[in-house]
C-alpha positions as CSV (number, residue, x, y, z in Angstrom):
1,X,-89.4,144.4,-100.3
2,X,-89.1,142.7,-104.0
3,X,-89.5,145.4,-106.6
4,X,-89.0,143.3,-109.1
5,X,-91.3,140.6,-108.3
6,X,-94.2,142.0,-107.3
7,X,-97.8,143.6,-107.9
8,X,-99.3,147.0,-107.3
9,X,-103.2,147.6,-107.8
10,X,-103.6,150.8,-109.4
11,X,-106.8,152.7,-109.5
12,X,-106.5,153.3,-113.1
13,X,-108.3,157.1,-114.0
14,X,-110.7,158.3,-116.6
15,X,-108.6,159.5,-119.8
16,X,-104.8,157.7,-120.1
17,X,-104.4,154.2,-121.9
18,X,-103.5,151.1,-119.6
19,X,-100.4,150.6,-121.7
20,X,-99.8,154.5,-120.1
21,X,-100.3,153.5,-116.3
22,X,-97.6,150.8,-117.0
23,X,-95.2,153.1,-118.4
24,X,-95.9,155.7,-116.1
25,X,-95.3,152.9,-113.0
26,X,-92.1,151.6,-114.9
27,X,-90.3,155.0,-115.2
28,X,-91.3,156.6,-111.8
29,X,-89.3,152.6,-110.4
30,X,-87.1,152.9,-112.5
31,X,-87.8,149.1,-113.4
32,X,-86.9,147.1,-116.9
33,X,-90.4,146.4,-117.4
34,X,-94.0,146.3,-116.3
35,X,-97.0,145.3,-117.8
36,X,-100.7,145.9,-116.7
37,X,-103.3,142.7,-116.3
38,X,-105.8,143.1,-118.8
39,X,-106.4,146.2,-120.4
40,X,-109.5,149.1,-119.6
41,X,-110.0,151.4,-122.1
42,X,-109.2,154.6,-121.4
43,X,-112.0,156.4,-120.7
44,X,-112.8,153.3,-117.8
45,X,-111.6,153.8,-114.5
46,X,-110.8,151.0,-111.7
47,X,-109.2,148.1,-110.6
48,X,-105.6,147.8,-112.9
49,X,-102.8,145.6,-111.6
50,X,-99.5,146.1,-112.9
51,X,-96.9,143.6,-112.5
52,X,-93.5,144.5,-111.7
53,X,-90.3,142.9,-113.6
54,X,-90.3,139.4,-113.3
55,X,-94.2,139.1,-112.0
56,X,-94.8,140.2,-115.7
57,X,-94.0,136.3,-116.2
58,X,-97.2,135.7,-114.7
59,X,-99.6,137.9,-116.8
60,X,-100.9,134.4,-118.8
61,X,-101.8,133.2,-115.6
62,X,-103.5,135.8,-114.0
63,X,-105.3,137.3,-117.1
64,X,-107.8,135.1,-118.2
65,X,-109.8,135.4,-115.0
66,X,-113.4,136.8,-114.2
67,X,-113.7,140.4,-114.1
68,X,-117.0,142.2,-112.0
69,X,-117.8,145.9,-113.7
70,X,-120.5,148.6,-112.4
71,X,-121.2,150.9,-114.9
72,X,-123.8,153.2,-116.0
73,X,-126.2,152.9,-119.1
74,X,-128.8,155.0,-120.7
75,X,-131.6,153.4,-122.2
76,X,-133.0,155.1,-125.2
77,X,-137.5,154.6,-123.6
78,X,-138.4,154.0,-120.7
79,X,-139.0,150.6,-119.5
80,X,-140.6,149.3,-116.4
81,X,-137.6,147.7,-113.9
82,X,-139.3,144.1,-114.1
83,X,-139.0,143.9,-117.7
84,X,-135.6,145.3,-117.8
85,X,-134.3,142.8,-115.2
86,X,-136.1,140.1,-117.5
87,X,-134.1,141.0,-120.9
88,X,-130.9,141.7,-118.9
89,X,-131.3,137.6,-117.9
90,X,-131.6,136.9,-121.4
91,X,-127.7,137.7,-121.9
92,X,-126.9,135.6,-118.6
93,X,-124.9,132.8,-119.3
94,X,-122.9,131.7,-122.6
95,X,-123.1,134.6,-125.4
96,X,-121.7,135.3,-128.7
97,X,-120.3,138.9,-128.9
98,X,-118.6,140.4,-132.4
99,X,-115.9,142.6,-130.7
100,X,-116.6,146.5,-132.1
101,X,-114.9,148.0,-134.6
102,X,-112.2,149.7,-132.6
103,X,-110.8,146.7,-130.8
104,X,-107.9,145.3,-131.3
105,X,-108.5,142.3,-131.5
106,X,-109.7,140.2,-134.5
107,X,-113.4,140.8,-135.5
108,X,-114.9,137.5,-135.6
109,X,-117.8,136.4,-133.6
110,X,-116.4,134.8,-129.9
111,X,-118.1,132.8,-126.9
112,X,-117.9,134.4,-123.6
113,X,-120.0,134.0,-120.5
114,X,-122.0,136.3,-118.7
115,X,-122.1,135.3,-114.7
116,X,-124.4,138.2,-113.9
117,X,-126.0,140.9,-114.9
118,X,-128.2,143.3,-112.9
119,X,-129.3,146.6,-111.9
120,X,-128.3,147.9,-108.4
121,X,-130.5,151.3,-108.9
122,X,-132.4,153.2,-111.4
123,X,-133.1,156.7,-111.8
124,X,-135.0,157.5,-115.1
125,X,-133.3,156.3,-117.9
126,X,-130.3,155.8,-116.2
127,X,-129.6,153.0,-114.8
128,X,-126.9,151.7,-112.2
129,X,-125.7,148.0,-113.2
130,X,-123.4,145.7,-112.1
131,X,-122.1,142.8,-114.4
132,X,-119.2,139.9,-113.6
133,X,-117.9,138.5,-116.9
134,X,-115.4,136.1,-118.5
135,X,-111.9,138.1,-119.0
136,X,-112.6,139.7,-122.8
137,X,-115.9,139.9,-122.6
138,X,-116.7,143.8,-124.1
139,X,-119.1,145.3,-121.7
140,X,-120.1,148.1,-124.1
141,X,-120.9,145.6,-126.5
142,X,-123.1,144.4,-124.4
143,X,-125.0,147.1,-123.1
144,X,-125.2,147.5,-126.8
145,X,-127.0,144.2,-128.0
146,X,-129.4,144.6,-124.6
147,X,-130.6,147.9,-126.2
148,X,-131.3,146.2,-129.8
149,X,-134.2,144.1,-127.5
150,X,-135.3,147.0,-125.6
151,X,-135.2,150.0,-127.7
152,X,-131.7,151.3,-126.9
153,X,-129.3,151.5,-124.7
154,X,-125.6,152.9,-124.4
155,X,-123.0,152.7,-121.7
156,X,-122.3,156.4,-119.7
157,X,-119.6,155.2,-117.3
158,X,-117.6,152.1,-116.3
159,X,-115.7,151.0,-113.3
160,X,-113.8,147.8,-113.1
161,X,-114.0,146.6,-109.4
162,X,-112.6,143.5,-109.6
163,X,-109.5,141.8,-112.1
164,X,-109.1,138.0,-110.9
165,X,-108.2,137.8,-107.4
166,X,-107.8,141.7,-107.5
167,X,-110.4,144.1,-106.0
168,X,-110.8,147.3,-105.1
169,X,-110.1,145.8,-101.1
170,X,-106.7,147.1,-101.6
171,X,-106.4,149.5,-104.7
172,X,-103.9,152.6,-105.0
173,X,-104.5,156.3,-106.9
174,X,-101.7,157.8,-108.9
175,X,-101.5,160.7,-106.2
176,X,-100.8,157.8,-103.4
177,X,-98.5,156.1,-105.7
178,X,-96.5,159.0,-106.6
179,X,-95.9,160.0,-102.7
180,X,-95.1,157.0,-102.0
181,X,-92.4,157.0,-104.7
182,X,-91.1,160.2,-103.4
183,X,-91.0,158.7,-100.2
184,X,-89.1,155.7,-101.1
185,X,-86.7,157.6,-103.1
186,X,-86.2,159.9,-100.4
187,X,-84.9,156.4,-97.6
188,X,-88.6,155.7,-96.7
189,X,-90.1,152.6,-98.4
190,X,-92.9,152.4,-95.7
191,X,-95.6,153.6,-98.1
192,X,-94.6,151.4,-101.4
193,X,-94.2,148.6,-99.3
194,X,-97.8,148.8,-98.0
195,X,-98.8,149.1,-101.8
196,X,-96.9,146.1,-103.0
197,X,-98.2,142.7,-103.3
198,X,-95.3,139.8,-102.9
199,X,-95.9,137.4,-106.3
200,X,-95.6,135.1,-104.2
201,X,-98.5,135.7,-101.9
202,X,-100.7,135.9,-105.7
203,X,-99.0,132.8,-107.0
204,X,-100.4,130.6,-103.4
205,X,-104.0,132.4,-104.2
206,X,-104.4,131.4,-107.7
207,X,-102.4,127.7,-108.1
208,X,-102.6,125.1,-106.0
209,X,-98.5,124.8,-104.5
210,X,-96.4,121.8,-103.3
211,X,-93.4,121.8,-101.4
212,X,-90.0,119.9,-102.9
213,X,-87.1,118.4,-101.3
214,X,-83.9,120.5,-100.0
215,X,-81.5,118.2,-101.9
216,X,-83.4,119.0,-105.6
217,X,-83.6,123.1,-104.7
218,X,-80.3,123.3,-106.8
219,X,-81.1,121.6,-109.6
220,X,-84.6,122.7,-110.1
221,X,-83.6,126.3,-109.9
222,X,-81.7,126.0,-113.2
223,X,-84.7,124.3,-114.9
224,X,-84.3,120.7,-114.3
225,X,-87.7,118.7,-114.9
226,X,-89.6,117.8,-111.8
227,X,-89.0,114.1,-110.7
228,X,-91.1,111.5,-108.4
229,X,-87.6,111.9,-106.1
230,X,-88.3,115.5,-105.7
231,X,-90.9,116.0,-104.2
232,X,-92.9,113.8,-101.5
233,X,-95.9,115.5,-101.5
234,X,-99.2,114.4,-103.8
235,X,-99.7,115.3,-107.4
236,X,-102.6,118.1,-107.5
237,X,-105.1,117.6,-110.0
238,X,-104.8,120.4,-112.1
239,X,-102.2,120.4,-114.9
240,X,-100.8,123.6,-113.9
241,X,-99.5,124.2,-110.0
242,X,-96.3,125.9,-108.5
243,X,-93.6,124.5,-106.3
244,X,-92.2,126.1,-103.0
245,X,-89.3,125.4,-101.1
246,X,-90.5,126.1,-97.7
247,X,-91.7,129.7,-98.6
248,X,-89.3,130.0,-101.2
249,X,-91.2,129.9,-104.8
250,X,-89.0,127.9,-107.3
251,X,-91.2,127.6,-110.5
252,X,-94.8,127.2,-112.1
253,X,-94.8,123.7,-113.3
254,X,-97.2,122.0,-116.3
255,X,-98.0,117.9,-115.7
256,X,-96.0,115.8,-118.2
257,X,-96.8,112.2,-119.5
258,X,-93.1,111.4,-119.6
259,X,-92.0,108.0,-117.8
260,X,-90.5,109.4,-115.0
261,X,-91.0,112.8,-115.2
262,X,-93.9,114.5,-113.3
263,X,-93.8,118.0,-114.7
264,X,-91.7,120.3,-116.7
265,X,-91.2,123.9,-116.0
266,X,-92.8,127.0,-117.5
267,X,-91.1,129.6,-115.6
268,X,-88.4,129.5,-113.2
269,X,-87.2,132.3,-110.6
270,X,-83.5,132.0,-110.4
């Protein structure tokens, strides 16, 4: 069990700030430093990974990934469900959303894409969606601009069900976390290892991997450059992939057009 380079899928409650779940996971392990994968605000509930001490090195990675919401929203008239479904597809694909006021992020009008939008059940005016959108798309937002073409609209609830490669599969309370703390504290680290997800097991999901020789382990643990020697496996395509000795991870690479060097790293584990 690697405390400190590892995941844990929190299901993050109504009411406390995802910078707070973080916090709350780094104090009760007594770790250096957490940090949660892309943020919910606080009155959203749902799938919240927080990375442990070194997996924090792998937040740029693993952020920028689809996210899949269901969520609640009012509509301000009724509408008939065909209609509805037929402005909802308006909004599916690429969209330009200015973030609201209270973000903090820049307001300036941004491109984000819409994979899907639409409604699992309806009752009245409310209405039971489910949306999967590009990582910083504002879902409030856009319940918002869908009720400036139908007469209103505002969100009631929100639930993030899936963050990436993260889902709701394998996703802990803060009740279960704490006992499992408690447990662990007290000699038995059955419960927190059942909650923890080896970076290494993420890293293999999310970037394609090659293996490198024995005789360069040495070397490329202290941050040498990836050379043709090193390795005997085939290039992958993408510009971004991770190296493994055997099941060991050594580092996230990024492709170089250097002479004779393949790829330089971006983050080592030494």
């Amino acid at each position: 069990m690697n405390l400190n380079f590892s995941i844990i899928n929190i299901d993050k409650p109504s009411g406390p700030t995802s910078f707070q779940i973080s916090q709350f996971v780094k104090t009760a392990l007594n770790l250096k430093k957490t940090s949660h994968l892309g943020t919910l605000d606080p009155k959203v509930t749902g799938v919240l990974p927080v990375a442990l001490g070194r997996a924090c090195r792998l937040n740029e990675i693993l952020m920028h990934r689809n996210k899949t919401y269901v969520g609640i929203m009012r509509l301000h008239e009724e509408i008939e469900k065909k209609e509805l479904e037929k402005q909802m597809k308006k909004f599916i694909g690429e969209i330009t959303q200015l973030p609201p006021v209270r973000s903090r992020v820049k307001r300036a009008p941004r491109q984000r894409e819409i994979i899907s939008f639409k409604i699992l059940e309806i009752e009245g005016k409310n209405v039971l969606f489910e949306s999967e959108v590009q990582a910083g798309t504002y879902i409030r937002k856009l319940i918002h601009d869908l009720g400036e073409e139908i007469g209103g609209a505002h969100m009631l609830e929100l639930r993030r069900t899936k963050a990436g490669i993260f889902s709701e599969d394998k996703i802990y309370n803060l009740y279960d976390f704490e006992k499992a703390v408690d447990e662990y504290k007290n000699g038995n680290d059955k419960l927190l290892k059942e909650m923890l997800i080896p970076a290494e097991e993420v890293i293999k999901k999310v970037l394609p991997s090659i293996q490198i020789e024995e005789t360069s382990l040495k070397q490329l643990l202290v941050g040498k450059p990836l050379m043709k020697q090193d390795t005997k496996e085939k290039m992958p395509k993408e510009e971004i992939f991770a190296i493994f000795n055997k099941e060991k991870f050594i580092s996230i690479m990024k492709k170089s057009q250097e002479e004779n060097i393949i790829a330089r790293p971006l983050f080592v584990y030494n």
